[in-house]
TIRO-2110 file (N, C-alpha, C; in Angstrom, 1 decimal):
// TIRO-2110
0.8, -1.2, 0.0, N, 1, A
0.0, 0.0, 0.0, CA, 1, A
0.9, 1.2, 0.0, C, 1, A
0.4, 2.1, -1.0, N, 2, A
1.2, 3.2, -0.7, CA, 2, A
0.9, 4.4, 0.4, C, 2, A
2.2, 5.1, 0.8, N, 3, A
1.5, 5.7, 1.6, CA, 3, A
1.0, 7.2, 1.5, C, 3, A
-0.3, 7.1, 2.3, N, 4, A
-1.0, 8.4, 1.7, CA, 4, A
-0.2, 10.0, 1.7, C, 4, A
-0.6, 10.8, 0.7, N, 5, A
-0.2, 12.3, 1.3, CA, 5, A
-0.6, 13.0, 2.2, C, 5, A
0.0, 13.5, 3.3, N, 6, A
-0.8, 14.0, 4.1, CA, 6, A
-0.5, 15.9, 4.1, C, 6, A
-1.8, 16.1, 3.8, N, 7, A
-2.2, 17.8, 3.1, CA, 7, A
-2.9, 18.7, 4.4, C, 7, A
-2.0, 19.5, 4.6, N, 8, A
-2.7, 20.6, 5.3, CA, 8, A
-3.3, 22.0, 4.5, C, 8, A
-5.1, 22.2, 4.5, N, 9, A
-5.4, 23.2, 4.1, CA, 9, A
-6.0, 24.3, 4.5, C, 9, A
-5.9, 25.5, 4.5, N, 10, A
-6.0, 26.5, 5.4, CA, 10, A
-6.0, 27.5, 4.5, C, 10, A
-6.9, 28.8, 5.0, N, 11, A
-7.1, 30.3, 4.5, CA, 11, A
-6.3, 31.4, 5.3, C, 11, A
-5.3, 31.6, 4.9, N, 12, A
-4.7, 32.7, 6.0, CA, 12, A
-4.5, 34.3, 5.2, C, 12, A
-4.4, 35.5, 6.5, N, 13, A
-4.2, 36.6, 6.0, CA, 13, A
-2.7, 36.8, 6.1, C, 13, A
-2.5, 38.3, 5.8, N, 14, A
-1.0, 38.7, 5.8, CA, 14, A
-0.2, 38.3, 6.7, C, 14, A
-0.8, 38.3, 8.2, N, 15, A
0.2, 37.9, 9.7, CA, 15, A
-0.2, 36.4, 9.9, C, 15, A
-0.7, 36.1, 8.8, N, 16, A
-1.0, 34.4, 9.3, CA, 16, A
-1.9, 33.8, 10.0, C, 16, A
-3.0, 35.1, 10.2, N, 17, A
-4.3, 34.8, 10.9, CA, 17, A
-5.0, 33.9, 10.0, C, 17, A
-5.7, 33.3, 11.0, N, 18, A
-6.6, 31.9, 10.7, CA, 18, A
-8.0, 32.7, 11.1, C, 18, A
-8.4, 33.0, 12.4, N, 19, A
-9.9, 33.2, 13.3, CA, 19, A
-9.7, 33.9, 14.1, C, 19, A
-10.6, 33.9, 14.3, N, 20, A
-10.9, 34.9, 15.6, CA, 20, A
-12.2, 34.6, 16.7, C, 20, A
-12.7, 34.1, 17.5, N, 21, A
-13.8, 33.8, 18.3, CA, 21, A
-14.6, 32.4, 17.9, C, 21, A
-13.1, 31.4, 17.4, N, 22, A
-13.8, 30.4, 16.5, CA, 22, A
-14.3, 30.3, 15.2, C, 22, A
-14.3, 31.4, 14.6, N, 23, A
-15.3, 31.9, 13.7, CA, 23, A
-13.9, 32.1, 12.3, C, 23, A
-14.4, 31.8, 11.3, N, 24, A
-12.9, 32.1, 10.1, CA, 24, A
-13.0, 33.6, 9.9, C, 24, A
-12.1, 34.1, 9.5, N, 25, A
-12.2, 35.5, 9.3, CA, 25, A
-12.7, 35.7, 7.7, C, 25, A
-12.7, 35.3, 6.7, N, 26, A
-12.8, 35.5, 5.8, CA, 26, A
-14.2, 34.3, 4.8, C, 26, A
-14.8, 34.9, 4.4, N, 27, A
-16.0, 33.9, 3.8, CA, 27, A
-15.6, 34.3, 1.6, C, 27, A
-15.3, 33.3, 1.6, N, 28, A
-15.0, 33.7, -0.1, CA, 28, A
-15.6, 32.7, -0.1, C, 28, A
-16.4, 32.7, -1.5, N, 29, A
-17.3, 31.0, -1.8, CA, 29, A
-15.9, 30.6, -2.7, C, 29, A
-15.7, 31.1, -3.5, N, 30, A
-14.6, 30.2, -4.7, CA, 30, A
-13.8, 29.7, -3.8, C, 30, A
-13.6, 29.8, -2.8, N, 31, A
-12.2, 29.3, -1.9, CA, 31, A
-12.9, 28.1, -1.3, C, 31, A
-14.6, 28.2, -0.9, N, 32, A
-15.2, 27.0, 0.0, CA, 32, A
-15.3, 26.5, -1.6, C, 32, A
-15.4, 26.2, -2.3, N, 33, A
-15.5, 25.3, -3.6, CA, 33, A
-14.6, 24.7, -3.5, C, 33, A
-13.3, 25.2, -4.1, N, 34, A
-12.0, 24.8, -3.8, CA, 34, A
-11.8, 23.7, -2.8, C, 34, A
-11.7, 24.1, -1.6, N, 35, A
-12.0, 23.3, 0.0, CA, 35, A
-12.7, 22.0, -0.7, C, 35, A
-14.1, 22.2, -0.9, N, 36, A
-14.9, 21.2, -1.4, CA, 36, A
-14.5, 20.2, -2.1, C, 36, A
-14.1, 20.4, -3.6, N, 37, A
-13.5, 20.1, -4.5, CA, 37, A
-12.0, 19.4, -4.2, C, 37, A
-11.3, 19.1, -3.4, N, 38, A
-9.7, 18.8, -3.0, CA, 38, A
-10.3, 18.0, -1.9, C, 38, A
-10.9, 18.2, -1.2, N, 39, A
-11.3, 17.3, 0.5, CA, 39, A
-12.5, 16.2, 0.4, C, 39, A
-13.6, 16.7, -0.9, N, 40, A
-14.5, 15.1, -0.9, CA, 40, A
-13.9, 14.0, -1.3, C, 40, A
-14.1, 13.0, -0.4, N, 41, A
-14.5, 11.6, -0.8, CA, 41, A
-12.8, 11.3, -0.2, C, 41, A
-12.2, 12.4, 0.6, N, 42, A
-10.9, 12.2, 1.6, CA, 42, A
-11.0, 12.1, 3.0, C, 42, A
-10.3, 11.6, 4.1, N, 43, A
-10.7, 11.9, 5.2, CA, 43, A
-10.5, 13.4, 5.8, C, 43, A
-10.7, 14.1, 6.3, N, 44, A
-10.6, 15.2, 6.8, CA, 44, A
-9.9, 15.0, 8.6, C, 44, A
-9.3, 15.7, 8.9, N, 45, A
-8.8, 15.7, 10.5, CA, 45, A
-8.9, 17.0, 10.9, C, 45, A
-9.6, 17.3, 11.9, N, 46, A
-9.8, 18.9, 12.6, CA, 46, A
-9.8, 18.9, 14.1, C, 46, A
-9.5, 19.7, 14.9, N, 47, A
-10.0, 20.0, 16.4, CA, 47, A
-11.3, 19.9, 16.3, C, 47, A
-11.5, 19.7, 17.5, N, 48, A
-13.2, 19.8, 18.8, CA, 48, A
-13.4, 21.2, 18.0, C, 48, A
-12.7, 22.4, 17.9, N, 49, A
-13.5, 23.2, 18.1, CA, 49, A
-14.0, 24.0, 16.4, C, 49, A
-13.2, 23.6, 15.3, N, 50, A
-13.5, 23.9, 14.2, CA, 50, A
-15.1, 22.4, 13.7, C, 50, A
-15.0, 21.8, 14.4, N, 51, A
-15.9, 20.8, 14.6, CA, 51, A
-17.3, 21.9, 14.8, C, 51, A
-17.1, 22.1, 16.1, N, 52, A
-18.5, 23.0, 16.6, CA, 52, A
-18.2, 24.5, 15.8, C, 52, A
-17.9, 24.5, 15.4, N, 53, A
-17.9, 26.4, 14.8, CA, 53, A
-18.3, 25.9, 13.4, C, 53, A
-18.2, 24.5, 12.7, N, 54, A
-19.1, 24.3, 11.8, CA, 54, A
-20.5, 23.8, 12.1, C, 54, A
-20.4, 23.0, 12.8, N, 55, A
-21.9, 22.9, 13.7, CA, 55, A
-22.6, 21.6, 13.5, C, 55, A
-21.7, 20.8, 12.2, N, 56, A
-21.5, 19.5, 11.8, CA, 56, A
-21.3, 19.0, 11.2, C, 56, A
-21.0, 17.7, 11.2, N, 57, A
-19.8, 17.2, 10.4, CA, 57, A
-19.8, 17.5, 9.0, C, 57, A
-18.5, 17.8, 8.1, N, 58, A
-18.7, 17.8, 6.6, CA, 58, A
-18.9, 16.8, 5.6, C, 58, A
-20.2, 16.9, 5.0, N, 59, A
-20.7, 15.7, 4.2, CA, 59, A
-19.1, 14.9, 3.4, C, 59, A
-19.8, 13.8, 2.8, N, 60, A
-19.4, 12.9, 1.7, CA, 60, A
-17.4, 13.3, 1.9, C, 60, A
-17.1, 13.3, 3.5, N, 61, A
-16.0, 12.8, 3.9, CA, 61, A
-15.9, 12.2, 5.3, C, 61, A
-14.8, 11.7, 5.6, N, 62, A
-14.8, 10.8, 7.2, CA, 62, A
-14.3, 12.3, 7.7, C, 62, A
-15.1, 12.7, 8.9, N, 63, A
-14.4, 13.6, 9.7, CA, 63, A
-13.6, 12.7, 10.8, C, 63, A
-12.1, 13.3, 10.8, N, 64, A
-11.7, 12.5, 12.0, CA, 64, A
-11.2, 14.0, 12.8, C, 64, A
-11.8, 14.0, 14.6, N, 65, A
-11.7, 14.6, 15.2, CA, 65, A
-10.6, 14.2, 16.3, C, 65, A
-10.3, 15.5, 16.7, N, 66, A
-9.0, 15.2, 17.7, CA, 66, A
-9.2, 16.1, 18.9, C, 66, A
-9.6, 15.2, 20.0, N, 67, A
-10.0, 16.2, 21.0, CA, 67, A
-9.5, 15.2, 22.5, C, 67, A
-9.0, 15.8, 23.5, N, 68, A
-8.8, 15.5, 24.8, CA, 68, A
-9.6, 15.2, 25.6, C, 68, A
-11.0, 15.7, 24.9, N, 69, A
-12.6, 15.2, 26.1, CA, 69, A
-13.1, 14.6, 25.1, C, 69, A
-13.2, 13.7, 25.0, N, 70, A
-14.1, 12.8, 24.0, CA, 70, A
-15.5, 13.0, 24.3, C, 70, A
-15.9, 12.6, 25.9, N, 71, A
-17.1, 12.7, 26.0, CA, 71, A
-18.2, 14.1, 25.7, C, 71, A
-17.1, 14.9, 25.5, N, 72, A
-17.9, 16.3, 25.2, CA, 72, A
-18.5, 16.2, 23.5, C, 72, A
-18.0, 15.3, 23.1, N, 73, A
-18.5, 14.9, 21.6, CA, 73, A
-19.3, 14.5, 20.9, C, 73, A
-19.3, 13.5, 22.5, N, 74, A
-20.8, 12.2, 22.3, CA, 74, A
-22.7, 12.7, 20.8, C, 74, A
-22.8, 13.9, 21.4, N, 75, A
-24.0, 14.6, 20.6, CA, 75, A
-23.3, 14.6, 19.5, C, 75, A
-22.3, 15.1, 18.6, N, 76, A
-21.9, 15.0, 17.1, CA, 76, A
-21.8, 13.9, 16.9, C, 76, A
-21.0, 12.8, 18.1, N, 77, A
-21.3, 11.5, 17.0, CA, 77, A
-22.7, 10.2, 17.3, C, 77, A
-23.8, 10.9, 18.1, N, 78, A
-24.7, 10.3, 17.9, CA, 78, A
-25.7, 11.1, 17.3, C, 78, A
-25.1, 11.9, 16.6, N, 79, A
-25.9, 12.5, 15.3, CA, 79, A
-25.8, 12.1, 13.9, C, 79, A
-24.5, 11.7, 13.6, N, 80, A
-23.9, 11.0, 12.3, CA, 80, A
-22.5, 10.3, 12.8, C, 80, A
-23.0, 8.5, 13.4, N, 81, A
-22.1, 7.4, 13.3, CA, 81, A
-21.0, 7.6, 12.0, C, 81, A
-21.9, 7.7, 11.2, N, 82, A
-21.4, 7.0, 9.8, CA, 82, A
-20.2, 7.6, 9.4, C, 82, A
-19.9, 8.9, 9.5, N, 83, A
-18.6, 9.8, 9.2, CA, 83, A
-18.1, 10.4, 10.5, C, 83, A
-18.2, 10.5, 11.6, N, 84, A
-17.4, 11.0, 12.4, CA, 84, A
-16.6, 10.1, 13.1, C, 84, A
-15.3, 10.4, 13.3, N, 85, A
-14.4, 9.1, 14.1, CA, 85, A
-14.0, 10.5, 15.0, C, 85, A
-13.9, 10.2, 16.2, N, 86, A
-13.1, 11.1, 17.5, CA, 86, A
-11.8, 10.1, 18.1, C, 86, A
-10.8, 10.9, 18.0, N, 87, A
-9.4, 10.1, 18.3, CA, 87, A
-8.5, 11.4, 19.3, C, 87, A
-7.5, 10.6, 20.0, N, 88, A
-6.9, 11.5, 21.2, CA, 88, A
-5.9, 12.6, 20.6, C, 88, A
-4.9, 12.0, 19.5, N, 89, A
-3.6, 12.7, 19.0, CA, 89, A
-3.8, 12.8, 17.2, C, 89, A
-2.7, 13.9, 16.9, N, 90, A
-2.9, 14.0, 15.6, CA, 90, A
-2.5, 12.5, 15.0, C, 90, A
-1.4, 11.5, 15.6, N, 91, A
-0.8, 10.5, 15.4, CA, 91, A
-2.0, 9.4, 15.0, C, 91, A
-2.7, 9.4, 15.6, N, 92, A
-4.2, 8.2, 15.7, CA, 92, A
-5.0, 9.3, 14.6, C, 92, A
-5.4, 10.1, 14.4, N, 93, A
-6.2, 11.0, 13.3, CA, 93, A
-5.3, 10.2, 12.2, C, 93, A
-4.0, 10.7, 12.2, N, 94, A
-3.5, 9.9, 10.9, CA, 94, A
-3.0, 8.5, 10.2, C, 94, A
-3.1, 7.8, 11.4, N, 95, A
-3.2, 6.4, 11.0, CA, 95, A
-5.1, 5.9, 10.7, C, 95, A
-5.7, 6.4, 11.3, N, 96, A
-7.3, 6.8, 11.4, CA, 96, A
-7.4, 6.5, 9.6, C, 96, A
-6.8, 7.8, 9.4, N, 97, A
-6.9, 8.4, 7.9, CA, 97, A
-6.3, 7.4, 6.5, C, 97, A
-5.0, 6.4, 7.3, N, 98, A
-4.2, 6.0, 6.2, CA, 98, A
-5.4, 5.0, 6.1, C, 98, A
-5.9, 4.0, 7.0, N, 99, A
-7.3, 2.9, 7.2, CA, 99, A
-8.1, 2.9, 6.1, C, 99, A
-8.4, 4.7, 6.2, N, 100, A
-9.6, 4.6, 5.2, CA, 100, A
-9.1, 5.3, 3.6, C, 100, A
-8.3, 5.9, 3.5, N, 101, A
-7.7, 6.3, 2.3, CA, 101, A
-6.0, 6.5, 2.5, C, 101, A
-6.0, 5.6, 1.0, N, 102, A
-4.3, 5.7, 0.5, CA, 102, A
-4.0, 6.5, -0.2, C, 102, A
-4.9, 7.2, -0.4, N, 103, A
-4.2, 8.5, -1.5, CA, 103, A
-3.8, 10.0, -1.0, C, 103, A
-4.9, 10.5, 0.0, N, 104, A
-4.6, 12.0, 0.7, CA, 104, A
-5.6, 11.9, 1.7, C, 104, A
-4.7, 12.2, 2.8, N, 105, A
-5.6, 13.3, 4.3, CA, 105, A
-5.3, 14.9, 4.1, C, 105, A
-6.8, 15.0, 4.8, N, 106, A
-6.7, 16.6, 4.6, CA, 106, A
-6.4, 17.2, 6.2, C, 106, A
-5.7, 17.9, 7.0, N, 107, A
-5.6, 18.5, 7.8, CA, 107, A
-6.9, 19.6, 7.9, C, 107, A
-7.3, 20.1, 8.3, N, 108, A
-8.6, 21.6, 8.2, CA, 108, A
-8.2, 22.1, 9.3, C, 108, A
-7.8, 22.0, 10.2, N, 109, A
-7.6, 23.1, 11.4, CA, 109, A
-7.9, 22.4, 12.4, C, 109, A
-8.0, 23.2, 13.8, N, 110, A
-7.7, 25.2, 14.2, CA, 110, A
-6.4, 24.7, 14.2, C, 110, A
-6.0, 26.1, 14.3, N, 111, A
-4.4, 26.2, 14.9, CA, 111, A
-3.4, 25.4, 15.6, C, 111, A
-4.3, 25.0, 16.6, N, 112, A
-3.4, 23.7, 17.6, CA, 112, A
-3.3, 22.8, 16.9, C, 112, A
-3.7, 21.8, 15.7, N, 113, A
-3.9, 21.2, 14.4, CA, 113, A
-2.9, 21.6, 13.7, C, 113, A
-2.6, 22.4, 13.3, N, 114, A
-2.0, 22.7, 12.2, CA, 114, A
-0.2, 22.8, 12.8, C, 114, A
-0.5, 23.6, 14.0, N, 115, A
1.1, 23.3, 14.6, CA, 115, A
1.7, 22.3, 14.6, C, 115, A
0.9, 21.1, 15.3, N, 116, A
1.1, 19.8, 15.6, CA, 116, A
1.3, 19.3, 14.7, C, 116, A
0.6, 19.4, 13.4, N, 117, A
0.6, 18.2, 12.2, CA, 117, A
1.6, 19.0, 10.9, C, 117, A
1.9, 20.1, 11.2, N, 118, A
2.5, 20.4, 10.4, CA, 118, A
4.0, 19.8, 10.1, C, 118, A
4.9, 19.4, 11.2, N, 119, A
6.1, 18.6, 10.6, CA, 119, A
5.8, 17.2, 10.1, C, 119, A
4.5, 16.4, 10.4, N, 120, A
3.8, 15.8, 9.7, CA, 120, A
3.5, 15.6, 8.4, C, 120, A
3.1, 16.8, 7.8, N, 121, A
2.5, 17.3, 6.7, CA, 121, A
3.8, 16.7, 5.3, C, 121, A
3.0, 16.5, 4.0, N, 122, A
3.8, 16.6, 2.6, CA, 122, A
3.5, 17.9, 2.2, C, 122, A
2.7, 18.3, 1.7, N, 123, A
1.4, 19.5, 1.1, CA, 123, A
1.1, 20.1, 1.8, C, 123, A
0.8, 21.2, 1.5, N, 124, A
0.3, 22.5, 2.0, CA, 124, A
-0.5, 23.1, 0.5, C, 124, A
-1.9, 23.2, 1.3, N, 125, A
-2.3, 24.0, 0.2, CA, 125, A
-3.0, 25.2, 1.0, C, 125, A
-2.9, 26.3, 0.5, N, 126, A
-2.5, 27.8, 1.1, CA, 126, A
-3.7, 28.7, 0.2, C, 126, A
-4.5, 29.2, 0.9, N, 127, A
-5.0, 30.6, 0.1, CA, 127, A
-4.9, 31.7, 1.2, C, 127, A
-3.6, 32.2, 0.6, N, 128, A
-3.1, 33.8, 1.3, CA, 128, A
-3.6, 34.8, 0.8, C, 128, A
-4.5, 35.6, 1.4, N, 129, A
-5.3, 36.4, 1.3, CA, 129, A
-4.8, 38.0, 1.6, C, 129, A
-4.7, 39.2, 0.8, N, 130, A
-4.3, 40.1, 0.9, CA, 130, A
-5.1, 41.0, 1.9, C, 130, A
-4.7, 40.6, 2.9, N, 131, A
-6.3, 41.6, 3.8, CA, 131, A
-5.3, 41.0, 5.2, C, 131, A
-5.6, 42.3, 6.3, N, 132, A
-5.4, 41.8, 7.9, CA, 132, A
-6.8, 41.9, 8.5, C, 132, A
-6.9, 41.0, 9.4, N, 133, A
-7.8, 41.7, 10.4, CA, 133, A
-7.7, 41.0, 11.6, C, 133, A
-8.1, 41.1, 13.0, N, 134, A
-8.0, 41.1, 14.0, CA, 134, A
-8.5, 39.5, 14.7, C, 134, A
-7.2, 39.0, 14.8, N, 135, A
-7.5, 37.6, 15.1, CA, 135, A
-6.9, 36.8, 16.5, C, 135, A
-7.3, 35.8, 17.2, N, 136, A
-7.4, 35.0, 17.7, CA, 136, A
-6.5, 33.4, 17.9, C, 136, A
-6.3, 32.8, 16.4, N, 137, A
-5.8, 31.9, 16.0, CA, 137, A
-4.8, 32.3, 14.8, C, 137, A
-3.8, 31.9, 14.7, N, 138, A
-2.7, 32.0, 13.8, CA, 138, A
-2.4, 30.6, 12.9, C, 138, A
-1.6, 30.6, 11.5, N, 139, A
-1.2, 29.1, 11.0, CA, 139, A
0.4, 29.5, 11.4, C, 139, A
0.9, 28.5, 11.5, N, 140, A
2.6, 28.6, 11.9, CA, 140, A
3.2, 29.0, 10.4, C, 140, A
4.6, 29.0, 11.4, N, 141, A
5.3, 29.5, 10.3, CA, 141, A
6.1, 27.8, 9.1, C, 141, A
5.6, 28.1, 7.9, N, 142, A
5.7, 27.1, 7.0, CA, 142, A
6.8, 27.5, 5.9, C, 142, A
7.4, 28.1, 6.1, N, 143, A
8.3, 28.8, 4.8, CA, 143, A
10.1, 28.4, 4.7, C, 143, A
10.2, 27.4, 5.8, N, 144, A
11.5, 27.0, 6.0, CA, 144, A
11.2, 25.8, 5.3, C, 144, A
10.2, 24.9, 6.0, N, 145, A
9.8, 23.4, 5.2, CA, 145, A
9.4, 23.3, 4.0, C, 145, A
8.2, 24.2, 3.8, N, 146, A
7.9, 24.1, 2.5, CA, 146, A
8.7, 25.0, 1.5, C, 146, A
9.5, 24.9, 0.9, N, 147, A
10.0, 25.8, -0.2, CA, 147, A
9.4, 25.5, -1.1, C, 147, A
9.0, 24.2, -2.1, N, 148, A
8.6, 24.1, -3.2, CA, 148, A
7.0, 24.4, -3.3, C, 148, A
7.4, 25.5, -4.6, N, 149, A
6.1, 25.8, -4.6, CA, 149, A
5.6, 25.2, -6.2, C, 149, A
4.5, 24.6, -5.8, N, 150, A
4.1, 23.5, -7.2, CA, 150, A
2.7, 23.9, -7.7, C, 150, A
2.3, 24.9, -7.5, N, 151, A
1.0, 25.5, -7.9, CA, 151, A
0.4, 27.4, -7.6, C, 151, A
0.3, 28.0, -8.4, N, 152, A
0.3, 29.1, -7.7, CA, 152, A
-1.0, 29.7, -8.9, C, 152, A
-2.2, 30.5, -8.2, N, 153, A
-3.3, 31.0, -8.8, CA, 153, A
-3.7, 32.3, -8.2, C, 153, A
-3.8, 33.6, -9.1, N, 154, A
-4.5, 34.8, -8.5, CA, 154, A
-5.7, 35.0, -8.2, C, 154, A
-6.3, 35.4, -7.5, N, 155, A
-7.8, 35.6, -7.9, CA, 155, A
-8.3, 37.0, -7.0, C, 155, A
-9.4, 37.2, -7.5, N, 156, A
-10.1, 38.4, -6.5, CA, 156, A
-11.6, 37.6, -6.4, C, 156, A
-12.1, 38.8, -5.4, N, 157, A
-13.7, 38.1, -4.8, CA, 157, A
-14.2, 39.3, -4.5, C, 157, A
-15.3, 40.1, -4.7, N, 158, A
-15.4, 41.5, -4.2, CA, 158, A
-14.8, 42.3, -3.4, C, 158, A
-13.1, 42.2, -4.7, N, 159, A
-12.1, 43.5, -3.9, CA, 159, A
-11.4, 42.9, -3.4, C, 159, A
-11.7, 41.2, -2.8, N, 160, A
-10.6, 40.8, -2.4, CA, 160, A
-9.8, 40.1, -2.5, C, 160, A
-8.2, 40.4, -3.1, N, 161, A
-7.0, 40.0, -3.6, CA, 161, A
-6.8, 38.3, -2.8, C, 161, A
-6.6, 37.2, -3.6, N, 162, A
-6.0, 36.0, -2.8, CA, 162, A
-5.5, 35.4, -3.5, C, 162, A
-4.5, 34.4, -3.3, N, 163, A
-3.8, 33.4, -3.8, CA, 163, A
-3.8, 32.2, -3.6, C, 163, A
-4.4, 31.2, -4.7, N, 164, A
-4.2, 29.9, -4.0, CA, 164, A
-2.8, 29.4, -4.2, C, 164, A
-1.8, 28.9, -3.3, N, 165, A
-0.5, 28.5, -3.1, CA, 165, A
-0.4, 27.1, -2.9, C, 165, A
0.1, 26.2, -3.8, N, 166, A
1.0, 24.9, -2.7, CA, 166, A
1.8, 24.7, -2.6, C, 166, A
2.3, 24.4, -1.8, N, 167, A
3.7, 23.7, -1.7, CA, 167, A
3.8, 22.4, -1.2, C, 167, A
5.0, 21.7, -1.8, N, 168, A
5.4, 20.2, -1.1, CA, 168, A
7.2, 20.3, -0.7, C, 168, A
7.3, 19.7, 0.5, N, 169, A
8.7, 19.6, 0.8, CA, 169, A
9.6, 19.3, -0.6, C, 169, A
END
């Protein structure tokens, strides 16, 4: 079996802001398409709390959650058995992930996610967004590991400047 890629993807501004109050700072639909389009029919791996700030789980993929209180979970996963798996470390999220697909896991966040799994990570897929605003959660710093950049696209959205970026080690 080969082994899967494991892809962190994320929306960040100029200082690397992710959120703020749980909440994303930025709503572009071409970018949730994107998201869409790269992550169905992959497993997904996120924190407890990008979990609840969506409010439930995201269709036609395995959400695998990573949370230290399981029991506080129990309601999302006796809402939908069928795609949610709750696991302790990103380490069990990604073996979780290899189980069910050999091709790509998607990282999605928050922050404490992305730290963690980032020396983990092959891929990075990046929409750097030309805009600051006042945030809460940060993505680490990715620019020593990833140098190669294997994909690069401009775009705007009413006024607002962003880039979709990837990179692989």
């Amino acid at each position: 079996m080969n082994k899967p890629i494991i892809s962190i993807i994320a929306a960040i501004g100029k200082n690397r802001e992710l959120g703020k109050d749980n909440r994303l700072l930025w709503h572009i639909p071409e970018d949730l398409k994107r998201f869409k389009k790269l992550t169905v029919g992959h497993p997904i791996i996120m924190g407890r709390k990008p979990l609840e700030s969506i409010g439930k789980p995201l269709p036609n993929r395995t959400n695998i959650v990573i949370t230290r209180h399981p029991k506080s979970m129990i309601d999302f996963v006796n809402q939908s058995l069928e795609n949610v798996v709750i696991v302790g470390s990103i380490e069990e999220a990604i073996e979780k992930g290899k189980e069910l697909d050999g091709e790509e896991i998607f990282i999605i966040g928050g922050s404490m996610i992305y730290h963690t799994a980032l020396p983990l990570a092959d891929k990075l897929y990046l929409t750097l967004i030309d805009d600051e605003r006042d945030a809460d959660s940060f993505f680490p710093l990715y620019e020593d590991t990833f140098t190669r950049k294997v994909f690069e696209e401009a775009h705007e959205s009413n006024g607002l400047k962003y880039i979709w970026v990837d990179f692989e080690r």
